[in-house]
C-alpha positions in Angstrom: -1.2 -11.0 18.5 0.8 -12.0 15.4 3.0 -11.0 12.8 0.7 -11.6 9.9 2.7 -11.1 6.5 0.5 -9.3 4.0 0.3 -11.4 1.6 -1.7 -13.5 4.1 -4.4 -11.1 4.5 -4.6 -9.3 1.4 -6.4 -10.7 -1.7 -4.4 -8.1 -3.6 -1.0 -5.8 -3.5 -0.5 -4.0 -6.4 0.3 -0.5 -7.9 -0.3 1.2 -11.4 -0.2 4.3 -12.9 -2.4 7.2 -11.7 -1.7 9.5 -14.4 2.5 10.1 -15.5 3.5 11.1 -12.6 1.9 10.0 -10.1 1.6 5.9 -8.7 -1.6 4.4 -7.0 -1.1 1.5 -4.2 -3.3 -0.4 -3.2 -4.2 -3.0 -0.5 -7.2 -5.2 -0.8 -8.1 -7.1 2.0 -9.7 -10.8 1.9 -11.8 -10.5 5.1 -13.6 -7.1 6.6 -12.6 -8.4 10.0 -8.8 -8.0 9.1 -9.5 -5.1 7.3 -11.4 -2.9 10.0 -8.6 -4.1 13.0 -5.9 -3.0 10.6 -7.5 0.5 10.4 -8.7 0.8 13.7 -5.2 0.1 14.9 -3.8 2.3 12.3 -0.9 -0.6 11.4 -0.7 1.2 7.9 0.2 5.4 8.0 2.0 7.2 5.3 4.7 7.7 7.7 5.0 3.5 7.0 4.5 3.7 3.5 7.4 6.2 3.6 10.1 4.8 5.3 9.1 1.5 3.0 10.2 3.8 0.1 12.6 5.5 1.4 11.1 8.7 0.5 10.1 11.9 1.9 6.4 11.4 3.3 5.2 14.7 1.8 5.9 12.4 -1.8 2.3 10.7 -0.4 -0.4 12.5 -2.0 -3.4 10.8 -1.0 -4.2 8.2 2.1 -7.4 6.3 2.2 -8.9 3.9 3.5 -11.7 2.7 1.4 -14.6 0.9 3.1 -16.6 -0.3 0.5 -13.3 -2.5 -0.9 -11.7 -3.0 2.4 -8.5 -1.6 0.9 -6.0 0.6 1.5 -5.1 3.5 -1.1 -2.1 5.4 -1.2 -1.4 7.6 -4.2 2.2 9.0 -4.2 4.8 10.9 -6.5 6.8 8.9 -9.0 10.1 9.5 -8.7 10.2 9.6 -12.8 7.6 11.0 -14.7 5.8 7.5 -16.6 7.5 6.8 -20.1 10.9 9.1 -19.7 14.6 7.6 -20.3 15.2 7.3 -16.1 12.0 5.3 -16.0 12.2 1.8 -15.3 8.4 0.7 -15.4 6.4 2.8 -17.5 2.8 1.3 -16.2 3.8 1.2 -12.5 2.4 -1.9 -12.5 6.2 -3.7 -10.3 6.4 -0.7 -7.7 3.7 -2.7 -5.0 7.4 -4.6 -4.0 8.0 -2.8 -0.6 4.4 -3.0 0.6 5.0 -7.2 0.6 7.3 -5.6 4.2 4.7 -5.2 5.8 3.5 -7.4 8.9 0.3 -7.0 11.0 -0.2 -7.6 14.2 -3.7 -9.2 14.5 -5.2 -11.4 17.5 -5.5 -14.7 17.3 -8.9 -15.2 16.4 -8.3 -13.1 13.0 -5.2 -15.3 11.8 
């Protein structure tokens, strides 16, 4: 086993707007091997997502893992609604940052 950084694995991090106050993550993976290990080993939780930024985990509204894209979804709160004065990126599109954290064990043969 490794420690894979995600950006190694993953064809895509990125986050965007799901409506004004809420932000979608997402994970896409560049190989269903990777992908179905990382799941099956549950490497990614909301409890991960989280700590990662720093907020309560009841702030994650929605977990998936989505098969058909080998990706990871994770809808959460914004902590500023989309658009008002405290709001420093009005599409969402720069909040993916802390997922780049993450490191994934994976055996040798997937690396």
């Amino acid at each position: 086993m490794k420690g894979v950084p995600v950006t190694a694995v993953a064809a895509y991090v990125r986050s965007k707007n799901a409506g004004p106050f809420r932000l979608t993550l997402d994970i896409l993976f560049k190989s269903r091997e990777v992908y179905d290990h990382v799941k099956e080993t549950s490497q990614v939780t909301p409890s991960l997502v989280a700590q990662l930024y720093r907020i309560p985990p009841e702030r994650i509204t929605n977990f998936v893992f989505f098969d058909p894209g080998k990706a990871i979804k994770i809808t959460m709160q914004r902590r500023t609604s989309s658009g008002s004065p405290a709001d420093s990126d009005v599409y969402g599109a720069q909040q993916h940052a802390p997922l780049l954290a993450i490191q994934f064990d994976l055996p040798d043969h997937l690396v």
